[in-house]
C-alpha positions in Angstrom: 32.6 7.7 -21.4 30.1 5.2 -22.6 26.8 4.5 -21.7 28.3 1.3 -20.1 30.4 3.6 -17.6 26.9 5.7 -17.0 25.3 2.6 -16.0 27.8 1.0 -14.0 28.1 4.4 -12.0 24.4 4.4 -11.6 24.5 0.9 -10.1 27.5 1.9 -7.6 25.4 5.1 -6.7 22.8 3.1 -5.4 25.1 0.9 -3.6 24.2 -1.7 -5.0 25.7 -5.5 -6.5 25.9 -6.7 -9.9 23.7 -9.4 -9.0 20.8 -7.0 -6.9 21.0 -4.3 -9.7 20.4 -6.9 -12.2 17.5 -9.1 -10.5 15.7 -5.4 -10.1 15.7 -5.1 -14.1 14.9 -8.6 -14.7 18.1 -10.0 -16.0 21.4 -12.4 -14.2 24.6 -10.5 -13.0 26.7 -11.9 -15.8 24.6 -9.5 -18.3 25.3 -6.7 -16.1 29.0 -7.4 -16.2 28.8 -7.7 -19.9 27.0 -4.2 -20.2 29.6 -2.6 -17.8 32.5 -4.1 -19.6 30.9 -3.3 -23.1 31.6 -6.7 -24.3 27.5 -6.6 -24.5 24.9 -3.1 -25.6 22.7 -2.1 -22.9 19.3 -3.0 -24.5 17.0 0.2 -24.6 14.7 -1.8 -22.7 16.8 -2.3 -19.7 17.7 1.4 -20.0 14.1 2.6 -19.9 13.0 -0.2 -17.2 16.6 1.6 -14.9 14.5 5.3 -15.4 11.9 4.0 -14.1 12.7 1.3 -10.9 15.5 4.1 -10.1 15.0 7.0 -11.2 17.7 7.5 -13.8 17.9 10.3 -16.1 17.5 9.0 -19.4 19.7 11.8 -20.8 22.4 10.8 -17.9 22.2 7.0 -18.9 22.4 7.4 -22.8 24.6 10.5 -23.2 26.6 11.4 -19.8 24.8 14.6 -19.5 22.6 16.1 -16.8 22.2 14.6 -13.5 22.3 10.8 -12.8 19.0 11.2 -11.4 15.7 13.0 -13.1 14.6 16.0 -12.1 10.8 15.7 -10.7 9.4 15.5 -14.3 11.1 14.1 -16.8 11.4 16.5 -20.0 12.5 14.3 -22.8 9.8 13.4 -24.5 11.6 9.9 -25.5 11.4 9.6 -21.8 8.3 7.2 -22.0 5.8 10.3 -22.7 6.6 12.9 -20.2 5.7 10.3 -17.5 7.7 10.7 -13.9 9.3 7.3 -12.7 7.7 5.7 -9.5 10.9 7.2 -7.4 10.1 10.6 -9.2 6.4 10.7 -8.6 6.6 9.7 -4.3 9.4 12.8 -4.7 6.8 15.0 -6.6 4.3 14.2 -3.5 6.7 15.2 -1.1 7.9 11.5 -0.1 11.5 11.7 1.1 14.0 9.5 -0.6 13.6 6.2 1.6 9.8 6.6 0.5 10.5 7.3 -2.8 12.5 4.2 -3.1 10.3 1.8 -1.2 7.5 3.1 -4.0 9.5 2.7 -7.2 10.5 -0.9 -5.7 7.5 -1.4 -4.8 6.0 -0.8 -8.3 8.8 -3.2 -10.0 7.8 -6.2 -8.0 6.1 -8.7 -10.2 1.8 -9.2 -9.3 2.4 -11.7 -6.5 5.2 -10.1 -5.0 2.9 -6.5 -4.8 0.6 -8.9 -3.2 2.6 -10.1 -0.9 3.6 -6.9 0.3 0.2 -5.3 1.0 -0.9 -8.2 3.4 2.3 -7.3 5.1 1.4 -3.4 5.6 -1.8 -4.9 6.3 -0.7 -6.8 9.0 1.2 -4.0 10.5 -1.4 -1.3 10.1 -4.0 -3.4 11.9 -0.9 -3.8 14.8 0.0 -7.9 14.3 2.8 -8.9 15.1 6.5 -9.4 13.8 8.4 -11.6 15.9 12.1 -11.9 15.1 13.6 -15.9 14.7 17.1 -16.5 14.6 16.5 -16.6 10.8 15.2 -13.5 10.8 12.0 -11.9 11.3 9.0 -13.9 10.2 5.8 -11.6 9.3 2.6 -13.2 10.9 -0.4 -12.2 8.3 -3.8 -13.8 9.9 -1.8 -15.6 12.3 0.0 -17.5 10.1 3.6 -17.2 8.7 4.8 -15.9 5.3 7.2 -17.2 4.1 6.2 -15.2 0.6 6.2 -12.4 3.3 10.2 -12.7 4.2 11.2 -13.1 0.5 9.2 -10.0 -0.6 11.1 -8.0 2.4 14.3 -9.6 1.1 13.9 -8.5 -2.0 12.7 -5.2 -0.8 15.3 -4.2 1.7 18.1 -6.1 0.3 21.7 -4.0 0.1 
């Protein structure tokens, strides 16, 4: 196997599409395809950035070996300095794996998005309200709508 098969079983473990796998690392669905197929190498970059929004093994992803998901710590040392991924940290703490994921996606969102997010716990820690809309639930942050609010959940909670 190839580290083309290692990421495309990484992606079906997490359940998740081309397209969703690939806007979590930054990139379209067609380079996904292309590093699945091997018509395309799986940039070390993209490998390093799938350690640490999912908590990849690096050894798993690059060689086949080991787990497809890092122990608590990772032990490489070309496994960005002996540093645990987001997922692997909230695990470390005792999070359980819902958690654990909502951290390590919450640290991949870009600035605004992180942003976006906090007013929404915000908003639900100080009890406001989320009323659902036959669109879909709309978050009500200072008693106005976010719309930035329901594309930061989508991107959150999407399958």
């Amino acid at each position: 196997m190839s580290t083309s098969e290692y990421v495309r079983n990484l992606r079906k473990a997490l359940n998740m599409s081309q397209a969703a796998f690939g806007k979590e690392l930054g990139v379209q669905a067609a380079a996904v395809c292309n590093w699945e197929s091997g018509s395309r190498k799986v940039p070390d970059s993209a490998i390093i950035k799938m350690v640490h929004t999912f908590g990849a093994s690096l050894d798993y992803l690059k060689t086949g070996e080991g787990e497809m998901f890092a122990s608590a710590f990772a032990s490489s040392p070309e496994s960005t300095a002996n540093l645990p991924s987001p997922f692997e940290y909230a695990q470390a703490q005792g999070c359980n794996e819902t958690i654990s994921r909502l951290f390590a996606r919450y640290c991949a969102l870009p600035k605004d998005g992180k942003e976006a997010f906090e007013k929404i716990v915000d908003a639900l820690l100080v009890e406001k309200t989320v009323s659902p809309t036959p669109t879909g639930s709309r978050i009500v942050v200072n008693n106005a709508t976010s719309e930035r609010g329901d594309a930061v959940i989508n991107q959150m909670f999407r399958n």
